[in-house]
C-alpha positions in Angstrom: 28.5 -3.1 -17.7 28.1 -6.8 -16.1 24.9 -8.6 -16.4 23.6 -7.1 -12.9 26.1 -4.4 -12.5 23.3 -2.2 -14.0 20.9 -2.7 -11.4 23.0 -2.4 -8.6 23.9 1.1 -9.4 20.4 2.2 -10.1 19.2 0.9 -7.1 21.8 1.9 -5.3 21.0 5.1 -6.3 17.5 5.2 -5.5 18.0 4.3 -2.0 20.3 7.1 -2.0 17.7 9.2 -2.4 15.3 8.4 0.3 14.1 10.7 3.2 12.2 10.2 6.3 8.8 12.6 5.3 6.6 12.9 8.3 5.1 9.9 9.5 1.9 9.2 7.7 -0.5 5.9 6.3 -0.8 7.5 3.0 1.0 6.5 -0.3 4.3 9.1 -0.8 3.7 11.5 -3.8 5.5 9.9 -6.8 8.8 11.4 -7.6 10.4 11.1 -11.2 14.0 10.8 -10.6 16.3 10.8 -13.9 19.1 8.6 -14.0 22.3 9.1 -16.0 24.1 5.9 -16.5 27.4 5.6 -18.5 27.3 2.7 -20.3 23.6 1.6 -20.0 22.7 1.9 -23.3 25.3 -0.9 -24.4 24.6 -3.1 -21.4 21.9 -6.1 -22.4 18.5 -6.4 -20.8 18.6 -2.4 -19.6 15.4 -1.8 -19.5 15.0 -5.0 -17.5 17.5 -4.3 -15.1 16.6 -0.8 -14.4 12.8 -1.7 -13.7 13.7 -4.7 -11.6 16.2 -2.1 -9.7 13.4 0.8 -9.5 10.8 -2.2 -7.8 13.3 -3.6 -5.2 13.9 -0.2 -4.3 11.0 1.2 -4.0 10.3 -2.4 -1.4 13.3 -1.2 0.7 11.7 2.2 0.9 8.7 0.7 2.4 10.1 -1.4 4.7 12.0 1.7 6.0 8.9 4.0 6.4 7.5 1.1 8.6 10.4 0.9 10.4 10.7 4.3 10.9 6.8 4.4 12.1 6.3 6.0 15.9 4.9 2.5 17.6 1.3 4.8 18.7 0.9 4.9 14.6 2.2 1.9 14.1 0.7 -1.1 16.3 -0.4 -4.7 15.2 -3.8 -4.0 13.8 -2.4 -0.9 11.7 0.2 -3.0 10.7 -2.0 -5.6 9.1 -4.2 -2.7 7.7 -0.9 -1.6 6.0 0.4 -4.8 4.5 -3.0 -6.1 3.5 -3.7 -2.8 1.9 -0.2 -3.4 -0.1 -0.4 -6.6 -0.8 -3.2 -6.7 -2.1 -2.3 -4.2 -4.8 0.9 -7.1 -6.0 -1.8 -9.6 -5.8 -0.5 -11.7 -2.7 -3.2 -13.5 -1.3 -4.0 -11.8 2.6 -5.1 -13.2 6.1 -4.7 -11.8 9.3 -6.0 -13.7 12.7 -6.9 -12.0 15.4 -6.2 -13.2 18.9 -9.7 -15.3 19.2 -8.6 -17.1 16.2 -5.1 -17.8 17.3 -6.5 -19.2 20.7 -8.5 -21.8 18.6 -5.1 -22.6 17.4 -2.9 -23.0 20.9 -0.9 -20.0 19.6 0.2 -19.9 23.4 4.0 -18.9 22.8 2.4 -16.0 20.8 -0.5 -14.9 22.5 1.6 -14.7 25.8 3.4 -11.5 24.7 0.6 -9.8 23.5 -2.3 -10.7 25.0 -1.9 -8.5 27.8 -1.2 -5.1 25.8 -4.0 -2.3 24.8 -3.0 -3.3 21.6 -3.9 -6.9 20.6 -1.9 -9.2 18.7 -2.4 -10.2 14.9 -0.9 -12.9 12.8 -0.2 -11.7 9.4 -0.2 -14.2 6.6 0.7 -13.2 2.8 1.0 -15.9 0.1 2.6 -15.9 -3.5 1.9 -18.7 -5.7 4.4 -18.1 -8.4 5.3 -21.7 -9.5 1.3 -23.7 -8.9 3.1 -26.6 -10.6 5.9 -26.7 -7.9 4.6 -28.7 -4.2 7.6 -26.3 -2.6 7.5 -23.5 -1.0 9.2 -21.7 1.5 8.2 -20.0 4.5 9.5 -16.3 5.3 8.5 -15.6 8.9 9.2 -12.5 10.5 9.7 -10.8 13.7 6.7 -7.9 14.1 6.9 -6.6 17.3 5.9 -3.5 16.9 6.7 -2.1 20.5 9.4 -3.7 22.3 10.0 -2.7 26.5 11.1 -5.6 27.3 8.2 -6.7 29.8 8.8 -7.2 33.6 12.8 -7.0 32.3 12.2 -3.7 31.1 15.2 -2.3 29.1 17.7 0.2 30.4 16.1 3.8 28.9 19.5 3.9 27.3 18.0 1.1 24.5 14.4 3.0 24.5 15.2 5.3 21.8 14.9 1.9 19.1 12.1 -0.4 20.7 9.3 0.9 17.4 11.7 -0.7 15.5 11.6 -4.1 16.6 9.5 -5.2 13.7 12.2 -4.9 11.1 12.4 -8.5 10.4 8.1 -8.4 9.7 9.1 -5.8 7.2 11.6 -7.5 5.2 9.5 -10.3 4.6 6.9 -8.4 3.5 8.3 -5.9 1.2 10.5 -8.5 -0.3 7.4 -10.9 -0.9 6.0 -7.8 -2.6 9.2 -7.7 -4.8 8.6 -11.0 -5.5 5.3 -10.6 -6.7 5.9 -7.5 -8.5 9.0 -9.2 -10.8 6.8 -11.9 -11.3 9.5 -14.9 -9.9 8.7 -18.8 -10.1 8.5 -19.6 -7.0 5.9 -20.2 -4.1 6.4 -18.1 -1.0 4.2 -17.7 2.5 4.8 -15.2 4.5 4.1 -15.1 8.4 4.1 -12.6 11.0 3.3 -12.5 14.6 2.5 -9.6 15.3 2.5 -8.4 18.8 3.8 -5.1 21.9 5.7 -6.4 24.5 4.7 -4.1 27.1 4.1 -4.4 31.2 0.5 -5.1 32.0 -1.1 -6.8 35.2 -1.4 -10.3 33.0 2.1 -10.0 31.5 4.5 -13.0 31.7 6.8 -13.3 34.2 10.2 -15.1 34.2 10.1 -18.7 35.8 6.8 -19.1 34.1 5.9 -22.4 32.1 4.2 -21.5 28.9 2.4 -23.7 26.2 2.9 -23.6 22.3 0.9 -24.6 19.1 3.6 -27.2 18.4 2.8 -29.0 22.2 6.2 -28.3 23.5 6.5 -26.4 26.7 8.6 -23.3 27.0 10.2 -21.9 30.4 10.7 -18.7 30.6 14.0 -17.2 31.7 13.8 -13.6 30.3 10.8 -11.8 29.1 13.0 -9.8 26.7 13.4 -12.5 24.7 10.2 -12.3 23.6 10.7 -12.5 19.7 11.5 -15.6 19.9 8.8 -17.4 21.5 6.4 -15.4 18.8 8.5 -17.0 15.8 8.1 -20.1 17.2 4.4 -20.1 16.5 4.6 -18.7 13.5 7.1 -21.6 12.5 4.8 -23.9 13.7 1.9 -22.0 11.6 3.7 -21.6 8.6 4.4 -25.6 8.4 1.3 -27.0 9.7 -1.3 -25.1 8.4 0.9 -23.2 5.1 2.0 -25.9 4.4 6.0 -25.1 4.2 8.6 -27.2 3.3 11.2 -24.9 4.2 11.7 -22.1 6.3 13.7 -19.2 6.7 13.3 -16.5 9.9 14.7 -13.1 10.5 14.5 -10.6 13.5 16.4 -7.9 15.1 16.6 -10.7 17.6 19.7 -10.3 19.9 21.8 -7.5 21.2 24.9 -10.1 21.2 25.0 -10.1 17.2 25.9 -6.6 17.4 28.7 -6.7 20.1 29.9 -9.4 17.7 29.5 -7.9 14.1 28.7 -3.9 15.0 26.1 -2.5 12.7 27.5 -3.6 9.4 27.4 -7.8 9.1 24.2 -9.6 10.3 24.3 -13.1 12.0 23.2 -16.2 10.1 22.8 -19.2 11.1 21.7 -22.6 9.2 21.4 -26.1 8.9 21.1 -27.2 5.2 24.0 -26.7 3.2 22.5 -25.9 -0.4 20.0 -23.6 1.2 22.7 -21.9 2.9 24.7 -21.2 -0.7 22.1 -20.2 -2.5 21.8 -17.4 0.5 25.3 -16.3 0.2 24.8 -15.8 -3.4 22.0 -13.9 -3.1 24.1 -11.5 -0.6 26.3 -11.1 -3.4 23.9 -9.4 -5.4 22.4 -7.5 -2.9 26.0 -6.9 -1.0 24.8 -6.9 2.2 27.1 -8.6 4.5 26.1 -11.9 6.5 28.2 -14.3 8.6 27.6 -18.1 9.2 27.7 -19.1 13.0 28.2 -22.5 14.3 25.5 -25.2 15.3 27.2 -27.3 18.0 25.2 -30.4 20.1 26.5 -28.3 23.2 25.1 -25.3 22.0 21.5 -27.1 21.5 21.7 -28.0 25.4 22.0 -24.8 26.6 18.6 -24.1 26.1 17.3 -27.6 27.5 14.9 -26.6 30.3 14.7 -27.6 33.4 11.0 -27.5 34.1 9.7 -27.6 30.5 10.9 -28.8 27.3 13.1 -25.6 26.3 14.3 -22.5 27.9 13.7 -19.0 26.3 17.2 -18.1 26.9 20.7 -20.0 27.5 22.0 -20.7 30.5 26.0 -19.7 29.6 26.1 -17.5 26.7 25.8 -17.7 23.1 23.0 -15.8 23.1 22.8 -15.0 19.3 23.2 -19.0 18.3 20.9 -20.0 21.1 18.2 -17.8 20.5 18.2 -19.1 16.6 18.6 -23.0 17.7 14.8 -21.4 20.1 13.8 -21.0 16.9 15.0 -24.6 15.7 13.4 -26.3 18.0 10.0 -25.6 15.9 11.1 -26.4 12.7 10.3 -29.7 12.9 13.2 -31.2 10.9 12.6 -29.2 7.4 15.4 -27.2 6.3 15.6 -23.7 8.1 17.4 -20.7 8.3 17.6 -17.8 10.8 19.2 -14.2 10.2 19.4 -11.7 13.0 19.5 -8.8 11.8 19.1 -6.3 15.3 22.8 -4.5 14.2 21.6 -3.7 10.6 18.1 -2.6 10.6 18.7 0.3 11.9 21.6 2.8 11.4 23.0 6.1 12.9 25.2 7.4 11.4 24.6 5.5 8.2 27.6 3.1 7.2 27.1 3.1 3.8 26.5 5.8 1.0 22.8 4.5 -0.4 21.7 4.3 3.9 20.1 7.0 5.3 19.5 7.7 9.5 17.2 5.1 10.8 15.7 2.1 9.3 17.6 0.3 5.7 15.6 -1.7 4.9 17.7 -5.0 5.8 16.9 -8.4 4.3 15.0 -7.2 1.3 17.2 -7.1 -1.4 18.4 -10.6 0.3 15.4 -12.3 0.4 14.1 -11.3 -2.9 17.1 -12.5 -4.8 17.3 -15.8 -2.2 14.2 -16.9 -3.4 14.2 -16.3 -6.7 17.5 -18.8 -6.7 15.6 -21.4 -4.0 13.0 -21.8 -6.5 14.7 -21.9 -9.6 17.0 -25.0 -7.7 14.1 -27.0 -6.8 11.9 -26.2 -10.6 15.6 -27.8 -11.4 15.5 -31.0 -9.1 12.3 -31.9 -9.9 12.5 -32.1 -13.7 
């Protein structure tokens, strides 16, 4: 076998294997599963491979079981419960703010979503310091709203059904920061999510409403269902300002236009630094998901100018997937940056491939892991 081919198939395998149990906090019984592997035993660095493969599945696993998690089980403080409790056992370094502290931050954008729901809002912060001797390190911010109606533009009940899931991007940060830790990879990784519902509430936000943000810019709002957006934006701003980031890469289930353009199989990407960008697309060959580059145009960028405020939540003629990323931009505050949406791949039914199951895969995970294990070997590389 190739160097990698090895894993592939035993992960593969694994997540094969998986199956939604009823819904619960507590750690899954341990299964032994034997695996019978032509070849293996000639194939260098087995043992190596197979353990790597066994971790990174076991990370998609997770991230499906908190996908998969009813939203009345699943809300913003559970969810930091969960991922502290988790993290802590890799040994990544946990914070979570509460809505008091974010205030004392001008986490506006954020708090605007959530504020307003019976379930307050949490900002979830992980760190990794794999590489202490290296000043880089990337930020992986992810979308965790964890209950999704779509506010005073409340979603047809058609699109009900999927609104738990809406903190898919949250859980592939975080399950493949875990990975990270657990294979022990040089490189130094901060993970942030703003955690929030986005239900109807006397307080909620309303479209035409001018918002504030931790960065000072001022948002208009044109559509309260685009709501993930203006809580990455804070995080962004977080993750450089006060983590410290000198990149950044972002991924939600953001847009329903991604899908109409890709279906359920390809995710959108978009990105404005070249050598970040390959090292991504490598690190989608090993994982073989599928990703597809989109454009940044100056025109595009103007279509979220606002009229009343410095940018609009949502474009005024199309392009919704790039212009909801270029949001995103906005806040990135020149450092290199990234943005997958991944709203047609989180979640499947039927599933497209033979390792998916119904429901949540896990998207981004395998990704990410392998992404950053690349972006910090590159930079241990420049600096020497």
């Amino acid at each position: 076998m190739g160097k990698g081919s090895l894993r592939a198939v035993a992960e593969s395998a694994l997540l094969a294997l998986y199956r939604l149990p009823g819904w619960h906090f507590e750690e899954k019984a341990r299964r032994e599963t034997a695996l019978f592997i032509k070849g293996a035993e000639e194939t260098a660095n087995a043992q190596e491979q197979l353990e790597e493969a066994r971790r990174l599945a076991e990370q998609v696993c997770r991230a499906r079981d908190l996908v998969n998690a009813p939203s009345n089980l699943l809300y913003p403080q559970t969810m930091a419960e969960e991922m502290v409790r988790f993290g802590q056992k890799v040994g990544l370094s946990m914070s979570v703010l509460d809505e008091k502290q974010a205030a004392e931050l001008g986490m506006e954008a954020f708090l605007t979503v959530g504020k307003d729901a019976a379930q307050p809002p949490r900002l979830i912060v992980a760190r990794y310091d794999g590489d202490p001797e290296s000043s880089e390190r990337i930020a992986l911010v992810g979308k965790g709203i964890t209950c999704d109606t779509g506010g005073y533009c409340l979603k047809p009940a058609s699109s009900m059904g999927g609104i738990k899931g809406d903190m898919a991007g949250a859980a592939a940060v975080f399950c493949a920061l875990c990975a990270i830790a657990e294979n022990g990879a040089r490189v130094n990784a901060t993970v942030v999510i703003p955690a929030a519902e986005n239900r109807i509430a006397p307080g909620s936000f309303l479209p035409g409403d001018v918002i504030g943000s931790m960065s000072g810019k001022k948002i208009e709002i044109g559509n309260t269902d685009a709501e993930g957006r203006l809580v990455l934006a804070d995080a962004v701003t977080y993750a450089i300002r006060r983590e410290h980031a000198t990149a950044v890469l972002d991924i939600a289930t953001l847009t329903g236009a991604v899908v109409s353009m890709f279906g359920f199989t390809t995710a959108g990407l978009l990105c404005d630094d070249e050598e970040m960008c390959a090292d991504f697309l490598r690190a989608a060959e090993l994982s073989d998901e599928q990703y597809w580059r989109l454009p940044i145009f100056p025109e595009y960028e103007r279509m979220i100018d606002g009229k009343l405020s410095d940018v609009s939540n949502v474009s005024t003629d199309g392009c919704g997937t790039i212009t909801a990323g270029l949001f995103i931009r906005r806040f990135a505050e020149g450092l290199p940056w990234m943005h997958l949406d991944i709203a047609g791949t989180a979640w499947t039914d039927p599933p497209r491939w033979e390792y998916q199951s119904k429901g949540a895969t896990g998207a981004g995970v395998t990704t990410i892991y392998h992404f950053c294990r690349r972006w910090g070997e590159a930079h241990r590389n420049s600096a020497q």
